[in-house]
C-alpha positions in Angstrom: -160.6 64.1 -78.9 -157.8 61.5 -78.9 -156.7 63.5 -75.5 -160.2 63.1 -74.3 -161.0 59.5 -74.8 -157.1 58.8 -73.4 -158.0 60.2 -70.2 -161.8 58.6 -70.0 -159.7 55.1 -70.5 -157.6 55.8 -68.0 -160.5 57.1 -65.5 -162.1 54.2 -66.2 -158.8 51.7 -65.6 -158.1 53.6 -62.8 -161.6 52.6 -61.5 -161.5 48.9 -62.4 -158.5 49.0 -59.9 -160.0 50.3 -57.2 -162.9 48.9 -57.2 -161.0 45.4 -57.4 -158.9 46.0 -54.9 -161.8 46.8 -52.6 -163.2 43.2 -53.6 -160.0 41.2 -53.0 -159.3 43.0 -49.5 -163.0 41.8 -48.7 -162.1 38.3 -50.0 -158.9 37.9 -48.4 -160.7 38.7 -45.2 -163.4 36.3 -45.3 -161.8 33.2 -44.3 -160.5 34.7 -41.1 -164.1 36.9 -40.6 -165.8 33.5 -40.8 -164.2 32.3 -37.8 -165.6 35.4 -35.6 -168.8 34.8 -37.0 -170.3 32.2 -34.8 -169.1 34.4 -32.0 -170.9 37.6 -33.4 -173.6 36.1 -33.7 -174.0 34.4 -30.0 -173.3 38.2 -28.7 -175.7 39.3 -31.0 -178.2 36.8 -30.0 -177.4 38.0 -26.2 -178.5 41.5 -26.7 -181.2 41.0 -28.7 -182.7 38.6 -25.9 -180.9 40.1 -23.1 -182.9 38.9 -19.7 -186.5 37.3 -21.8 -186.9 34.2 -21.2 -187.3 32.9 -24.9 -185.0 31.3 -27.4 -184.4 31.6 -30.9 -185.1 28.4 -33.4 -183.8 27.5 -37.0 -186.0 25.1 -39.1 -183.4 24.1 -41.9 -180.2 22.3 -41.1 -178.5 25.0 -43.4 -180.1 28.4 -41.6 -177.9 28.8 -39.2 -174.8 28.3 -41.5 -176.3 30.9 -44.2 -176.7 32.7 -41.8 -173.0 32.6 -40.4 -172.1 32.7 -44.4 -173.7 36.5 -44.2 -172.5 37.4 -40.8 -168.6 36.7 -41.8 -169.4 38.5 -45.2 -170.6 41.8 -43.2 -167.6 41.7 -40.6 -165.2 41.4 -43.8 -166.7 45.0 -45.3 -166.3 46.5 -42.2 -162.8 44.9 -41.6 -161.7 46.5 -44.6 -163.6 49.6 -44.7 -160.5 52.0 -43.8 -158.5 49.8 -46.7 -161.8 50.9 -48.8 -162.0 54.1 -48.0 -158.4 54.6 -48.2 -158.5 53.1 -52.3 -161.5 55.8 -53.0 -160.4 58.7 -51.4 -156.6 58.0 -53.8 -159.3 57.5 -56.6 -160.5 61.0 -56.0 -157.7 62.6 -54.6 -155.9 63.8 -57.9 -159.4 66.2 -58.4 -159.6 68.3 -55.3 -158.0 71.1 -53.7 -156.4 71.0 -50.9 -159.4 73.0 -48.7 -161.7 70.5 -50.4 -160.1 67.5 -49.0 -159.8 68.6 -45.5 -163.4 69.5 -45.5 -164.6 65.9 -47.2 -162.3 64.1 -44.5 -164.4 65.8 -41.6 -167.4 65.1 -43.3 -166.2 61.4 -43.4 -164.8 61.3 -40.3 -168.4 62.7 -38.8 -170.4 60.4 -41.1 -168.4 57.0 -39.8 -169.2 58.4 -36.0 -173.0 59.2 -36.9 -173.1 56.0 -38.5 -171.7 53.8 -35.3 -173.8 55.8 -33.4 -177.0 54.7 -34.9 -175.9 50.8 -35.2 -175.4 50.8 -31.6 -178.6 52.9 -30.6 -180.0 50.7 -32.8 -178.6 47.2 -31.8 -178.6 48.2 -27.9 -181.9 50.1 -27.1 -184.3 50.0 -30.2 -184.2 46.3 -30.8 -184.5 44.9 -27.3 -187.7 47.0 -27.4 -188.7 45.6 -30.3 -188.2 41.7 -28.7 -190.2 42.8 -25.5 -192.8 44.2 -27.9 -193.5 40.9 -29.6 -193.2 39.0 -26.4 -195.8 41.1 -24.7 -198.9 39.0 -27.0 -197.8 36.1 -25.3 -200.1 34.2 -23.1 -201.7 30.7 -22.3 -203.1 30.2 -25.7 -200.5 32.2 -28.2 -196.8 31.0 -27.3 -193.6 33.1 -28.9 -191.4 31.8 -31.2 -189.1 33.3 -33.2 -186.8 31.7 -35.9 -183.0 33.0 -35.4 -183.1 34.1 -39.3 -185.9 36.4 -39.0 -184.6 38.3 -36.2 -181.0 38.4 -37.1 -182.1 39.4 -40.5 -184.2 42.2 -39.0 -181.4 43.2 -36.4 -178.7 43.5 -39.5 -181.2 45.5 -41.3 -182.5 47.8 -38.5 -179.0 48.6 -37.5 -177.7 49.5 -41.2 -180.9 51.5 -41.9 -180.6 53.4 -38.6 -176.7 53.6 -39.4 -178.1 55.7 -42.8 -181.0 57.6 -40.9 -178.2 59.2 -38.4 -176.6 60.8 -41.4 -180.0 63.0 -41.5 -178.3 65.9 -39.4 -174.9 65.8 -41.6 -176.8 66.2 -44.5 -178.8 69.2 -43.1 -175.6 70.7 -42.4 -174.1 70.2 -46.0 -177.5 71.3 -47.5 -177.2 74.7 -45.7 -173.2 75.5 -45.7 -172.9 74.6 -50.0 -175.8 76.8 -50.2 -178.5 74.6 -51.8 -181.2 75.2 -49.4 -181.1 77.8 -46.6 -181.2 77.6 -43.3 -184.9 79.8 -43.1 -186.0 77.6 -46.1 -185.2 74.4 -44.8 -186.7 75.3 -41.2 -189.9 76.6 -43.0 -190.1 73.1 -44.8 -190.8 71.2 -41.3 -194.3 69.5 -41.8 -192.5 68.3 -45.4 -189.8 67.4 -43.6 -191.7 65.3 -41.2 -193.6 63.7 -44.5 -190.4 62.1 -46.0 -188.8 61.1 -42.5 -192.2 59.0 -41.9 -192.5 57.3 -45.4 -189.1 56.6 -44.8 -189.4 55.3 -41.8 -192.4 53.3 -43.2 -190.1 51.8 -46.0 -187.2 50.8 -44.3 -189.0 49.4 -41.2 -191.1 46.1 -40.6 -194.9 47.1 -41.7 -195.6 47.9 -37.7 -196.1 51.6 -36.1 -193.7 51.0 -33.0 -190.6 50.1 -35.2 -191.5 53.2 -37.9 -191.8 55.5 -34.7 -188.9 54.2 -32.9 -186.8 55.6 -36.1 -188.9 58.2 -36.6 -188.0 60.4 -33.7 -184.9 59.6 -33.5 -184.0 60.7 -36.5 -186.6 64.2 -36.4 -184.4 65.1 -33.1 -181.1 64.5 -35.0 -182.7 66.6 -37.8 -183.3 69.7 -35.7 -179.7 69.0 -34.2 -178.2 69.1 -37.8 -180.5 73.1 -37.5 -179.0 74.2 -35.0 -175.5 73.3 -35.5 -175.9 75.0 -39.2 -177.5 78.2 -37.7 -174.2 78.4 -35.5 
């Protein structure tokens, strides 16, 4: 028992030091991630309007600082990611084989690409649509204008939650090759399928059809991809 509760402690001190060392990579990144931010967020700001002729207001003298405040915080996770990743992957090293952590590196290495992927679908093609959409009810008597911290808000979120619906097809894959669902039953399960991809869709978007559609079938097609590569 002694033995037991021994190696919980250390589990659990071995944890505290990760997880702390993840937090103080973030930190010391900050200050320097800060500096980029107004930057970031002009380029953003560029894509997001690309050639409409609008601009994007703030109506606090502290919104756009938050908002550079969150920007800087963001760059620093993904600044330190690999240091992240690196600290977890020692954390769970000791417990895996050596087949075991060749296969979970692919899987990360696939997962980072899947997630890039989706930001930049995302940030490139889905939300420039989404600006034009808006824009389009303009006219003599209804005028846009959009505050900067509504759309950047929405553009961070969009492009993380697109980031996590491009995983869809790596997840298929894993379901089917650790034998938890097979490939017949999972291809048998479409219209459910189709169900939890639109409620998520409907959950992670703004309440409006063309932004729960625009990751919608995206994220079907990559679906069926994740099918066909388990079948092979």
């Amino acid at each position: 028992m002694n033995d037991k509760e021994d190696s919980l402690i250390n589990h659990l001190e071995a944890l505290r030091s990760t997880l702390m060392k993840c937090l103080v990579s973030v930190g010391i990144l900050m200050p320097f991630m800060l500096y980029f931010s107004p930057k970031v967020l002009n380029f953003l700001i560029k894509i997001l309007i690309s050639d409409n002729k609008i601009s994007l207001n703030y109506f606090s003298p502290m919104e756009v600082f938050v908002l550079q405040i969150k920007i800087g915080l963001l760059l620093s996770v993904i600044a330190a990611f690999p240091y992240i990743l690196k600290q977890i992957w020692n954390f769970v090293l000791p417990a895996l084989y050596e087949h075991e952590r060749k296969f979970i590196k692919t899987c990360i290495s696939f997962s980072t690409l899947l997630f890039i992927f989706g930001v930049l679908f995302c940030m490139f093609l889905i939300l420039p649509l989404i600006i034009r959409f808006g824009i389009s009810f303009a006219g003599n008597n209804i005028q846009a204008v959009f505050g900067i911290s509504n759309v950047i808000n929405l553009a961070l979120w969009l492009a993380f939650t697109f980031g996590l619906m491009f995983q869809v097809p790596l997840i298929t894959y894993l379901l089917i090759k650790w034998d938890i669902l097979s490939y017949s039953t999972i291809s048998s399960k479409r219209p459910y399928v189709i169900t939890i991809l639109l409620v998520s869709a409907a959950l992670l978007t703004p309440p409006d059809i063309i932004s729960q559609l625009l990751l919608f079938v995206p994220t079907y097609l990559l679906f069926e991809l994740g099918l066909i590569f388990s079948k092979r």
